[in-house]
Short mmCIF file of the C-alpha atoms (twelve columns), coordinates in Angstrom:
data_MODEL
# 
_entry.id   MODEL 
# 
loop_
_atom_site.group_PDB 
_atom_site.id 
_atom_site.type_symbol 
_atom_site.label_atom_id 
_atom_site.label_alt_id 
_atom_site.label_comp_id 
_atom_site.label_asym_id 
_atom_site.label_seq_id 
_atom_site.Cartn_x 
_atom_site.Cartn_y 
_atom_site.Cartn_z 
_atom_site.pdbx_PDB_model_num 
ATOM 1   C CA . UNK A 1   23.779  16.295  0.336   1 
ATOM 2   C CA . UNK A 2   21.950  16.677  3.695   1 
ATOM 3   C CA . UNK A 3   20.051  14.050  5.354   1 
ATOM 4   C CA . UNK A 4   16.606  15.764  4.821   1 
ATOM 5   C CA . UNK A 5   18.031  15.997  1.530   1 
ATOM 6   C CA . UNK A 6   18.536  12.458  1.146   1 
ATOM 7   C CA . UNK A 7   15.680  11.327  2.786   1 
ATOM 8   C CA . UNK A 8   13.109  13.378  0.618   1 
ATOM 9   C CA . UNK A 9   15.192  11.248  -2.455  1 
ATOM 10  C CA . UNK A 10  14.420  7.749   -0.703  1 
ATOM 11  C CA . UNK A 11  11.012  9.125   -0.398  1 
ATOM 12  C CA . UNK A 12  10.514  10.231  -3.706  1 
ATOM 13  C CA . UNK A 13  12.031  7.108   -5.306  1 
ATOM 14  C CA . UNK A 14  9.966   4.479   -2.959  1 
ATOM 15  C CA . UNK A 15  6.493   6.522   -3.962  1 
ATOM 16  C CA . UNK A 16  7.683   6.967   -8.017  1 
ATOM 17  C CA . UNK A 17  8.505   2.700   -7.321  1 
ATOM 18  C CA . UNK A 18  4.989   2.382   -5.980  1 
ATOM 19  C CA . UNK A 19  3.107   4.718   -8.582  1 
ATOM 20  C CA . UNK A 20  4.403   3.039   -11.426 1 
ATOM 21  C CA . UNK A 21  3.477   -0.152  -10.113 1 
ATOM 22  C CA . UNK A 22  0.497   -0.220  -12.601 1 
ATOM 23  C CA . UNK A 23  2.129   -0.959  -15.160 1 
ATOM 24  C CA . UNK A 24  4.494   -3.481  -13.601 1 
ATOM 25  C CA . UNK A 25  1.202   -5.440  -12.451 1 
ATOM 26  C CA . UNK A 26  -0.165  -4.461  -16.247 1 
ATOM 27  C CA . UNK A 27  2.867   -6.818  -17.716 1 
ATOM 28  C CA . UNK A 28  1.551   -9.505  -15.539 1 
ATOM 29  C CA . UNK A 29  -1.669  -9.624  -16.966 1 
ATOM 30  C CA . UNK A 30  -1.580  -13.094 -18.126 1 
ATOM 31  C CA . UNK A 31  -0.608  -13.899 -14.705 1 
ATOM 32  C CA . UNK A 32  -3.691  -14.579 -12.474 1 
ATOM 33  C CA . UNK A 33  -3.841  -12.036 -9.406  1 
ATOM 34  C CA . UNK A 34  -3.590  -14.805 -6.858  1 
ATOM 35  C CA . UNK A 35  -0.550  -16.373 -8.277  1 
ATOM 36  C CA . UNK A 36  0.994   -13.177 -8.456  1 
ATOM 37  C CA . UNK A 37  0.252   -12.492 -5.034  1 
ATOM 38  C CA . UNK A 38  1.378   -15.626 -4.001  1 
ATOM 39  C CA . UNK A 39  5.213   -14.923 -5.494  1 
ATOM 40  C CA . UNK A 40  5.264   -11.390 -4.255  1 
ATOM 41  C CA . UNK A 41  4.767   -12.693 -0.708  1 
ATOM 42  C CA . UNK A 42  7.348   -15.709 -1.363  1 
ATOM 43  C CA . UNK A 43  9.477   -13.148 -3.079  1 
ATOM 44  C CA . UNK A 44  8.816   -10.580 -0.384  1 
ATOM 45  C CA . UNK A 45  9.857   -13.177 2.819   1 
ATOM 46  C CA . UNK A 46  13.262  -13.998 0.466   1 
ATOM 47  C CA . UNK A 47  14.282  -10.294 -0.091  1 
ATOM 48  C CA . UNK A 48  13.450  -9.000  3.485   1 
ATOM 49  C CA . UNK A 49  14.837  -12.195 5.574   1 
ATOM 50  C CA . UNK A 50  18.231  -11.737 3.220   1 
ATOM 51  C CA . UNK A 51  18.099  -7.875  3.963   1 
ATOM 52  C CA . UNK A 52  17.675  -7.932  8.187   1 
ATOM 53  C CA . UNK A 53  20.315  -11.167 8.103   1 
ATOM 54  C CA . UNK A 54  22.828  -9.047  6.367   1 
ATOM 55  C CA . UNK A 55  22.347  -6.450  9.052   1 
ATOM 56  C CA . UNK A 56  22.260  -8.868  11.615  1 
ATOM 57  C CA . UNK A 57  18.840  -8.161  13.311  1 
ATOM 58  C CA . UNK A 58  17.246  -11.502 13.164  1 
ATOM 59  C CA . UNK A 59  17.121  -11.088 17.276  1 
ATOM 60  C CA . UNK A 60  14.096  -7.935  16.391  1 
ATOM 61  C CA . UNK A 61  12.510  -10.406 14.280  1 
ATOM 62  C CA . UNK A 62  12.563  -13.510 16.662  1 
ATOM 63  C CA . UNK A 63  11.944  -11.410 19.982  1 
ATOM 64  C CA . UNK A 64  8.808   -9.605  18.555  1 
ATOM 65  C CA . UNK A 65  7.167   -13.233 16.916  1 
ATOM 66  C CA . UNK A 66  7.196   -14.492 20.821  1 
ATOM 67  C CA . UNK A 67  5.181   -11.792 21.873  1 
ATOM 68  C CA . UNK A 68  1.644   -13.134 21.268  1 
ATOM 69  C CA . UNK A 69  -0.267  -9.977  21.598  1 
ATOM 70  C CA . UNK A 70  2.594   -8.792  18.748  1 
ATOM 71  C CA . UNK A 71  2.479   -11.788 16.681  1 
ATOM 72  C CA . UNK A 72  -2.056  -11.803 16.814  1 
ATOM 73  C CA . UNK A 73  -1.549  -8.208  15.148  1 
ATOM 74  C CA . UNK A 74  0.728   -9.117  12.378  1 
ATOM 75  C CA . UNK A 75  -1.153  -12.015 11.598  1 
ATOM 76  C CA . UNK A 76  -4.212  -9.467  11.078  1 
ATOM 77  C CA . UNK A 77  -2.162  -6.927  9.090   1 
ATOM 78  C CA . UNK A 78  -0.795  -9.794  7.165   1 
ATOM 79  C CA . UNK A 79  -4.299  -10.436 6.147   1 
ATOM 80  C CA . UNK A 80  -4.555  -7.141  5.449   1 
ATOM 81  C CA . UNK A 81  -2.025  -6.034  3.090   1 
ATOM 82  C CA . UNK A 82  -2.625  -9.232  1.264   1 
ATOM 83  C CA . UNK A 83  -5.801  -8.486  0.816   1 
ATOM 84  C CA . UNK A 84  -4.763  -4.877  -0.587  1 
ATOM 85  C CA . UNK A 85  -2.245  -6.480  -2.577  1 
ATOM 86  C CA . UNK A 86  -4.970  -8.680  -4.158  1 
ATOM 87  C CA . UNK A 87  -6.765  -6.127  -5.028  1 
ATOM 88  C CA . UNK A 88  -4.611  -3.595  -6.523  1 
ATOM 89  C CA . UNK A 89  -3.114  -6.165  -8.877  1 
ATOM 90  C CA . UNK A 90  -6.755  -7.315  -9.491  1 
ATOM 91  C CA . UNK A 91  -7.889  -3.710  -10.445 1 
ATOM 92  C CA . UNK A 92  -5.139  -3.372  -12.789 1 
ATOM 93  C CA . UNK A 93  -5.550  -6.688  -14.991 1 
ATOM 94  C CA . UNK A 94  -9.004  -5.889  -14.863 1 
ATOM 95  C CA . UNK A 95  -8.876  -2.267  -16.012 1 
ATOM 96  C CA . UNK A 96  -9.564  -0.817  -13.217 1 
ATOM 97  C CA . UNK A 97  -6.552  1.046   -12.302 1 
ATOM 98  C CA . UNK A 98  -8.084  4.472   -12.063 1 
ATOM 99  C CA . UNK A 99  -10.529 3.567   -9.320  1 
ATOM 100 C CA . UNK A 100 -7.823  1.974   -7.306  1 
ATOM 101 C CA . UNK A 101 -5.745  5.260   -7.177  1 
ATOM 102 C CA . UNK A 102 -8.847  6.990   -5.848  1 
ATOM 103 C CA . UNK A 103 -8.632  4.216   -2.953  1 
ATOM 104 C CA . UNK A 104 -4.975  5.412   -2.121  1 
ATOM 105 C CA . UNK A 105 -5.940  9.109   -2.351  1 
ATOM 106 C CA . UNK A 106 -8.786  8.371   0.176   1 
ATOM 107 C CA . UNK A 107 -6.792  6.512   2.263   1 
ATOM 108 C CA . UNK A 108 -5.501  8.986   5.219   1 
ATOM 109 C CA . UNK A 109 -9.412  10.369  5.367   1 
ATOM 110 C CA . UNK A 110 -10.247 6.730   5.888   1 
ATOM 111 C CA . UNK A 111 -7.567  6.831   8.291   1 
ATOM 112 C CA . UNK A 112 -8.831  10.026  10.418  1 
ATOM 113 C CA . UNK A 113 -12.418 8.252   10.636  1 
ATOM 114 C CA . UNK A 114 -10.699 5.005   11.566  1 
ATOM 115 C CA . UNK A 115 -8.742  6.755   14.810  1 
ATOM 116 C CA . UNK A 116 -12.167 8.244   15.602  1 
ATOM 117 C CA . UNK A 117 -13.927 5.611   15.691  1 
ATOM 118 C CA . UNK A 118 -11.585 2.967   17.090  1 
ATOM 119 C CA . UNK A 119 -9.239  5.197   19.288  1 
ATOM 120 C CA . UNK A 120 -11.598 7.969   20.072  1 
ATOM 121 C CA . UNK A 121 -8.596  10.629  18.246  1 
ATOM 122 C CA . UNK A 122 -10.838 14.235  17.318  1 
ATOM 123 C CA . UNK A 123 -10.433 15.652  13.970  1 
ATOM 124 C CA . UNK A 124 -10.417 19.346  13.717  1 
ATOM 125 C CA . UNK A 125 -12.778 21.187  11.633  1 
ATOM 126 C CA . UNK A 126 -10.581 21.322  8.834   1 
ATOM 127 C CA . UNK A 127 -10.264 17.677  8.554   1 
ATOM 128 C CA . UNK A 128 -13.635 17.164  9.397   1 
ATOM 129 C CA . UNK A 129 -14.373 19.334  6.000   1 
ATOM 130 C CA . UNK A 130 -11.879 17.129  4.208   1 
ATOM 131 C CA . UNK A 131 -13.688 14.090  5.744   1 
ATOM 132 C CA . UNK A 132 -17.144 15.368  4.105   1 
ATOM 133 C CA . UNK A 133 -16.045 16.666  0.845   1 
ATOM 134 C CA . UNK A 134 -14.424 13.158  0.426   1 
ATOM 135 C CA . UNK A 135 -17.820 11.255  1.427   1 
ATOM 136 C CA . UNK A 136 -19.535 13.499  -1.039  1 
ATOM 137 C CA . UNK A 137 -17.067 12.628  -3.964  1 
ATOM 138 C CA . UNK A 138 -17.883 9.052   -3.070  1 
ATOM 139 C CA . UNK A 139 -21.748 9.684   -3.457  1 
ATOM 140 C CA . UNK A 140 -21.049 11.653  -6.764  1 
ATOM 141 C CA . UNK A 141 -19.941 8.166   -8.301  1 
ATOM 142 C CA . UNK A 142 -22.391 5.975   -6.442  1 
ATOM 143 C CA . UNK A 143 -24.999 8.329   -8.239  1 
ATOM 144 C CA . UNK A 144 -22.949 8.060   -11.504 1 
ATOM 145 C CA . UNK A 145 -22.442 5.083   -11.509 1 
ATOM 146 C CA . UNK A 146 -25.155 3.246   -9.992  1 
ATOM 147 C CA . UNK A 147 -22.733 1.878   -7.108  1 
ATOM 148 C CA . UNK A 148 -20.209 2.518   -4.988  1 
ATOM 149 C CA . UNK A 149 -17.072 2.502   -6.437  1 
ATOM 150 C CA . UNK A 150 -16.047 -0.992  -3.822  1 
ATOM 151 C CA . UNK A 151 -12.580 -1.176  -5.536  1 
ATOM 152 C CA . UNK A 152 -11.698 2.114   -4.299  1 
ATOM 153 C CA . UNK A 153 -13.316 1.281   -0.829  1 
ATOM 154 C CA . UNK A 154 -11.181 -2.114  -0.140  1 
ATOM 155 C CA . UNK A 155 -8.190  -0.563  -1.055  1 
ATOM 156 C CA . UNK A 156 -8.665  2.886   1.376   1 
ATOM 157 C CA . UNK A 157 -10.041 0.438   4.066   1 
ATOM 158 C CA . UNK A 158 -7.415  -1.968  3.936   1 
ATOM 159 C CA . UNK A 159 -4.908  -0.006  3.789   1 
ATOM 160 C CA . UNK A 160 -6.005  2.648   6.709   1 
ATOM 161 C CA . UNK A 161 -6.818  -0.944  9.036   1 
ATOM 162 C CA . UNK A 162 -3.335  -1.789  8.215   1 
ATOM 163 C CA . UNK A 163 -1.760  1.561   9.237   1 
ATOM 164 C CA . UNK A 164 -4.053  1.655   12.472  1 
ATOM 165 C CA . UNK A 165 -2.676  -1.590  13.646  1 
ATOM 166 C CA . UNK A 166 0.679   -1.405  13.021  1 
ATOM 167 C CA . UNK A 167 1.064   1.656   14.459  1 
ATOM 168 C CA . UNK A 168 1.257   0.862   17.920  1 
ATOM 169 C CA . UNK A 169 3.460   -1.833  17.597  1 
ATOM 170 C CA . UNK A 170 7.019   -0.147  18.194  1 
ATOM 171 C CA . UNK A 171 8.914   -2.637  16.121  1 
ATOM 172 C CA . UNK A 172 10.775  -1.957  12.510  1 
ATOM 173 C CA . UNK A 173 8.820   -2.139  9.217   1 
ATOM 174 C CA . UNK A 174 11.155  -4.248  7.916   1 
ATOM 175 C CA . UNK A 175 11.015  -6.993  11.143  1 
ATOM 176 C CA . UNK A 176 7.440   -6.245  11.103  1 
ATOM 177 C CA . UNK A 177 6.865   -7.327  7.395   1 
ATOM 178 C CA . UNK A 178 8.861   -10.241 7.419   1 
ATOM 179 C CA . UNK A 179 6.932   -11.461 10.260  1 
ATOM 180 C CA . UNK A 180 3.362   -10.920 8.639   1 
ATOM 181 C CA . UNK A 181 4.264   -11.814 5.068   1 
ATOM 182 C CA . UNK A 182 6.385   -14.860 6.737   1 
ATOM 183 C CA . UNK A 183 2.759   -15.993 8.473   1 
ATOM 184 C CA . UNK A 184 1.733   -16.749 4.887   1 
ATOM 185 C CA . UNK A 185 4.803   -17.888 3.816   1 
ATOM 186 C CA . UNK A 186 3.374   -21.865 3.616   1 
ATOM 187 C CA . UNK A 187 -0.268  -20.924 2.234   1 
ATOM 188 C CA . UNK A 188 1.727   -19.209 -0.994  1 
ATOM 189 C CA . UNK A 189 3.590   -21.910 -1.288  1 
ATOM 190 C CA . UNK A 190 1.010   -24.253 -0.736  1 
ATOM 191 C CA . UNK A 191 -1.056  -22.772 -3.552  1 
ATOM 192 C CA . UNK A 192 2.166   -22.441 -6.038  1 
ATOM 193 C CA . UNK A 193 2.924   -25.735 -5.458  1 
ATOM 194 C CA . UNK A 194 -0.589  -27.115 -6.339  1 
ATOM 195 C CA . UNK A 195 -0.631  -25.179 -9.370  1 
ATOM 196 C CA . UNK A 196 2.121   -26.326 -11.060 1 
ATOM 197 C CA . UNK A 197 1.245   -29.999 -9.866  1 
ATOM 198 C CA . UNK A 198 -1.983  -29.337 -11.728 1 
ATOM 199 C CA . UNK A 199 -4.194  -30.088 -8.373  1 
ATOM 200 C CA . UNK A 200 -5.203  -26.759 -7.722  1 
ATOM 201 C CA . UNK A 201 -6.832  -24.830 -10.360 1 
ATOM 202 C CA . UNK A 202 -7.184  -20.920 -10.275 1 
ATOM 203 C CA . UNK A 203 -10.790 -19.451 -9.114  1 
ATOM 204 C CA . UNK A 204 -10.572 -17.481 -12.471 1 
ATOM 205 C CA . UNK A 205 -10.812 -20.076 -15.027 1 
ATOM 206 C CA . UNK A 206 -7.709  -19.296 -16.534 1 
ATOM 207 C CA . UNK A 207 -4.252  -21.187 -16.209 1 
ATOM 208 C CA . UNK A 208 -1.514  -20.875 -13.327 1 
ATOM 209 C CA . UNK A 209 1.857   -22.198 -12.548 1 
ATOM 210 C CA . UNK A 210 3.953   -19.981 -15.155 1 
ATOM 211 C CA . UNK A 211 7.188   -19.346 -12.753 1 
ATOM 212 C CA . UNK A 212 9.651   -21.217 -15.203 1 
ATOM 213 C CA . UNK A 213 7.698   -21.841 -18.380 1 
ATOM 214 C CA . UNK A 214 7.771   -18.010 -19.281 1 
ATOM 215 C CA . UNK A 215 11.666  -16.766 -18.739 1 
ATOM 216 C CA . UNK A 216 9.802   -12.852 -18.568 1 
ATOM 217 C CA . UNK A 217 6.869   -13.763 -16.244 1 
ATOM 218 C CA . UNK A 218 9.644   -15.187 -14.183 1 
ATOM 219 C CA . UNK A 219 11.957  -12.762 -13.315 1 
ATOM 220 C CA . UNK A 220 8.899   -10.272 -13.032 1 
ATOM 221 C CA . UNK A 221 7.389   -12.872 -10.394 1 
ATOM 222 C CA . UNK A 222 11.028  -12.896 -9.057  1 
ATOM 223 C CA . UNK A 223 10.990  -9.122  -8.613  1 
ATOM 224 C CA . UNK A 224 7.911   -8.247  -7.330  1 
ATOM 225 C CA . UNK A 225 9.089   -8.971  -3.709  1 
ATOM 226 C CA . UNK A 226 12.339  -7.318  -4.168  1 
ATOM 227 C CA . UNK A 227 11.384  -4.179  -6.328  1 
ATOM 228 C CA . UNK A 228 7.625   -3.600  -5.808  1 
ATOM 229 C CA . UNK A 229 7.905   -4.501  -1.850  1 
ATOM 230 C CA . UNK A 230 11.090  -4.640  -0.201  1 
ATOM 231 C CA . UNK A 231 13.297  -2.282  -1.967  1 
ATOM 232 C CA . UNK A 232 10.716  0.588   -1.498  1 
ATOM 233 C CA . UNK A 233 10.017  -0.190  1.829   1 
ATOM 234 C CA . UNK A 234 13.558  0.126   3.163   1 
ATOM 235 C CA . UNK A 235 13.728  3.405   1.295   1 
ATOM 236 C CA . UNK A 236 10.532  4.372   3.477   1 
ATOM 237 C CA . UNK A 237 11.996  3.323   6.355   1 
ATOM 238 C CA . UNK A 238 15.834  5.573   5.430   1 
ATOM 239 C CA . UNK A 239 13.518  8.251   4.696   1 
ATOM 240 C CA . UNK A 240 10.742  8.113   8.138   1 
ATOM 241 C CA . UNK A 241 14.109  8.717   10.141  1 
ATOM 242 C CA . UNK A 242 15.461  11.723  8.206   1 
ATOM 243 C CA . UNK A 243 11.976  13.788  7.778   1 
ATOM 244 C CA . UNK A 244 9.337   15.281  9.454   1 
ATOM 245 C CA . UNK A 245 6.188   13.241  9.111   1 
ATOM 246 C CA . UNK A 246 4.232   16.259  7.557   1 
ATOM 247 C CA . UNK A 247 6.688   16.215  4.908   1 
ATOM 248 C CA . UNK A 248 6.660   11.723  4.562   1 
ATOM 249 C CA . UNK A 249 2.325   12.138  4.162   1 
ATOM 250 C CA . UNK A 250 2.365   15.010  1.706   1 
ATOM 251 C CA . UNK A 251 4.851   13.355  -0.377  1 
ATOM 252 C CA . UNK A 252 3.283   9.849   -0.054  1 
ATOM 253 C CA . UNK A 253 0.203   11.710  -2.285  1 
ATOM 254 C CA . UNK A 254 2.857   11.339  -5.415  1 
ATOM 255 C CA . UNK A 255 2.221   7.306   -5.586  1 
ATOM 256 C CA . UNK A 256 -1.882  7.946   -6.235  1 
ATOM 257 C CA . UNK A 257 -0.927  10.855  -8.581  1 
ATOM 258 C CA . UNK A 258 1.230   8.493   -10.394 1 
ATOM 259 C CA . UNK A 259 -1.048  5.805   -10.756 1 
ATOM 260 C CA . UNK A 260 -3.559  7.977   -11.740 1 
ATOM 261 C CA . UNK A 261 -1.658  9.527   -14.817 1 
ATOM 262 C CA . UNK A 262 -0.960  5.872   -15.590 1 
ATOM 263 C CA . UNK A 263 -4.056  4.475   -15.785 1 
ATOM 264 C CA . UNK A 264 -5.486  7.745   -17.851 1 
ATOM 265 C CA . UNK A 265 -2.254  8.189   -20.005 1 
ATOM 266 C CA . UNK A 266 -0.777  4.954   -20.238 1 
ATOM 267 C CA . UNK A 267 -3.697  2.558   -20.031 1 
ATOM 268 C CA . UNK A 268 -6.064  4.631   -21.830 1 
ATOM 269 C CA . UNK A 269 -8.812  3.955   -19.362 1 
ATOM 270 C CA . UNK A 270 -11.787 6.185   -19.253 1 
ATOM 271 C CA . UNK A 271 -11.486 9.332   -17.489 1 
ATOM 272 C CA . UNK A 272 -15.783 10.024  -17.135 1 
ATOM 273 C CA . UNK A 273 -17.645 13.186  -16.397 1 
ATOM 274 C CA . UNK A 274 -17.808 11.769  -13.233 1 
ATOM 275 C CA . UNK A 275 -14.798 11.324  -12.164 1 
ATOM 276 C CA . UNK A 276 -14.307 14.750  -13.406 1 
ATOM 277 C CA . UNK A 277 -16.182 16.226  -10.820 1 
ATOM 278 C CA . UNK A 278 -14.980 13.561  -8.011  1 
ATOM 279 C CA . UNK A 279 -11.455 13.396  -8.492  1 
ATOM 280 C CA . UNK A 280 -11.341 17.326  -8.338  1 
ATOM 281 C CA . UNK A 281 -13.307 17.265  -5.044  1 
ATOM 282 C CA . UNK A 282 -10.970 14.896  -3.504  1 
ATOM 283 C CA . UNK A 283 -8.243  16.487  -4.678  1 
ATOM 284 C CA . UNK A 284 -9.871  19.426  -2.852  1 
ATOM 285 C CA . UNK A 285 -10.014 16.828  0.407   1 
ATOM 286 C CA . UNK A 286 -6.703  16.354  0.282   1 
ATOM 287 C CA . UNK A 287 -5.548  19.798  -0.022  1 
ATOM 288 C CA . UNK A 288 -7.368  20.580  2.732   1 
ATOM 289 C CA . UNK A 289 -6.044  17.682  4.980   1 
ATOM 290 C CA . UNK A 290 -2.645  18.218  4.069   1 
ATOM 291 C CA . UNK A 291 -2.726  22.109  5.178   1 
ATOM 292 C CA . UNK A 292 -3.909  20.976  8.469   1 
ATOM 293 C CA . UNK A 293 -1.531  18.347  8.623   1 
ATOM 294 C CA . UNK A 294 1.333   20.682  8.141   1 
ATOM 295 C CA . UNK A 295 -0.339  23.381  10.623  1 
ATOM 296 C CA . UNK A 296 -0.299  21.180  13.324  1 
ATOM 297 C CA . UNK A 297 3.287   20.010  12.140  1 
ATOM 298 C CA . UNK A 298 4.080   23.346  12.892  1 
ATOM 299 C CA . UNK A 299 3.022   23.848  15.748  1 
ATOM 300 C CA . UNK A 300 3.940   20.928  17.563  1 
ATOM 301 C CA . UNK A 301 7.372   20.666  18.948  1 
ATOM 302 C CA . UNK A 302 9.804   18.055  17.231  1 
ATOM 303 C CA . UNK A 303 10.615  14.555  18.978  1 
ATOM 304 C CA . UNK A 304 14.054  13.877  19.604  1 
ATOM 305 C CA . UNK A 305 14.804  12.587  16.148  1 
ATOM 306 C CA . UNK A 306 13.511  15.721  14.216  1 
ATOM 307 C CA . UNK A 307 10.427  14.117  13.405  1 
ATOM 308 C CA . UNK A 308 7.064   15.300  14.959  1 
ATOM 309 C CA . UNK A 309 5.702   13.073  16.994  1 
# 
């Protein structure tokens, strides 16, 4: 098997890992989101600090936490993708998984406006189109509705922030993650620790501190650092070095696809007029993003990995 080859398998598996998530998140329902989030960050530091030791590269970690400008930026992006993590498992519990696969389709639009606005990046026509169709698909369910779907929103925003920022930062995912989900390392632990000492009591009313009175809840809180985080990640990271990034973004669109059949097929959540006449138009979005993405893939000579840069 050829490196592309292999790569496109890391790829696939990391985004079939990620689309399925639903319903890993779904068998945590009597978990409340915060606790959950709390292991998968605990979970997360444990996984990914055992991972870069084994491969010796705890110098990338250390030198890139004294750089203050590089250690301000994680902190934010830690924020971040807690946030989004928050979130998405909220969504789920609360039925709500098929508006929080729109947020991931929207995402890279988000992410066009984003570089527009913050970096001053042009978008061509094409994506411009994509840009407009996908603000109108938004309106279509504000109107249907009677608000915006915000789920959808956070998640796209979030996520797009958290792209913009680490993008610049020219260190490994895998340093870079242990860094920001190390930075709230003690406030998980903090909260854990309060709720099984009873002095903490979850926002939502409803009772915490399961790790070890529930032998499934626990070794699903166990894995979601390790399978829902880190393990996809460093298949991500296998698979950024061995393809072209047209090819990582168009097959990054299989995780929303996949939580979308899950939370229509599996869940059994409402699929509404409206979102028969929005998904279609971002679908649409997307289509016409991803042409242009591969056009300009195309025409742009590769970097010295094989990768356009």
């Amino acid at each position: 098997m050829s490196g592309a080859a292999r790569g496109a398998l890391a790829m696939v598996t990391a985004c079939v890992i990620w689309g399925l998530s639903g319903i890993f998140f779904k068998a945590l329902a009597a978990v409340p989101p915060l606790e959950v989030l709390s292991h998968r960050v605990v979970w997360t530091v444990a996984f990914v600090g055992l991972v870069i030791a084994a491969q010796g590269r705890f110098g990338e970690v250390v030198a890139a936490a004294r750089q203050p400008r590089t250690l301000r930026v994680l902190a934010a992006t830690g924020l971040l993708i807690a946030a989004n993590w928050f979130g998405f498992i909220s969504a789920v519990q609360a039925g709500r998984a098929l508006e929080a696969s729109l947020g991931y389709y929207v995402f890279p639009l988000i992410a066009v406006v984003l570089g527009f606005v913050v970096l001053g990046e042009r978008f061509t026509p094409l994506q411009g189109a994509a840009i407009a169709l996908a603000a109108l698909a938004v309106a279509v369910l504000t109107w249907g509705f009677g608000a915006p779907p915000w789920i959808a929103l956070m998640l796209g925003s979030t996520f797009g922030l958290y792209g913009l920022l680490k993008n610049r930062l020219g260190i490994g995912p895998l340093a870079s993650v242990l860094i920001e989900t190390g930075l709230l390392l003690v406030p998980a632990l903090v909260w854990l620790a309060g709720l099984h000492a009873g002095v903490f009591a979850d926002p939502s009313g409803r009772p915490g501190g399961f790790f070890g009175a529930d032998l499934r809840l626990s070794v699903l809180l166990a894995l979601s650092g390790p399978l829902m985080t880190g393990g996809p990640l460093i298949l991500f990271s296998y698979a950024a070095r061995r393809l072209r990034l047209a090819t990582l973004g168009l097959v990054q669109y299989l995780n929303p696809t996949l939580q979308f059949l899950v939370a229509v097929l599996a869940f059994g959540e409402p699929f509404t007029r409206w979102d028969a006449i929005a998904f279609p138009m971002i679908w649409a979005a997307l289509a016409l993003y991803g042409f242009e993405t591969w056009r300009r893939a195309r025409l742009a000579p590769p970097g010295p990995s094989g990768t356009v840069g």
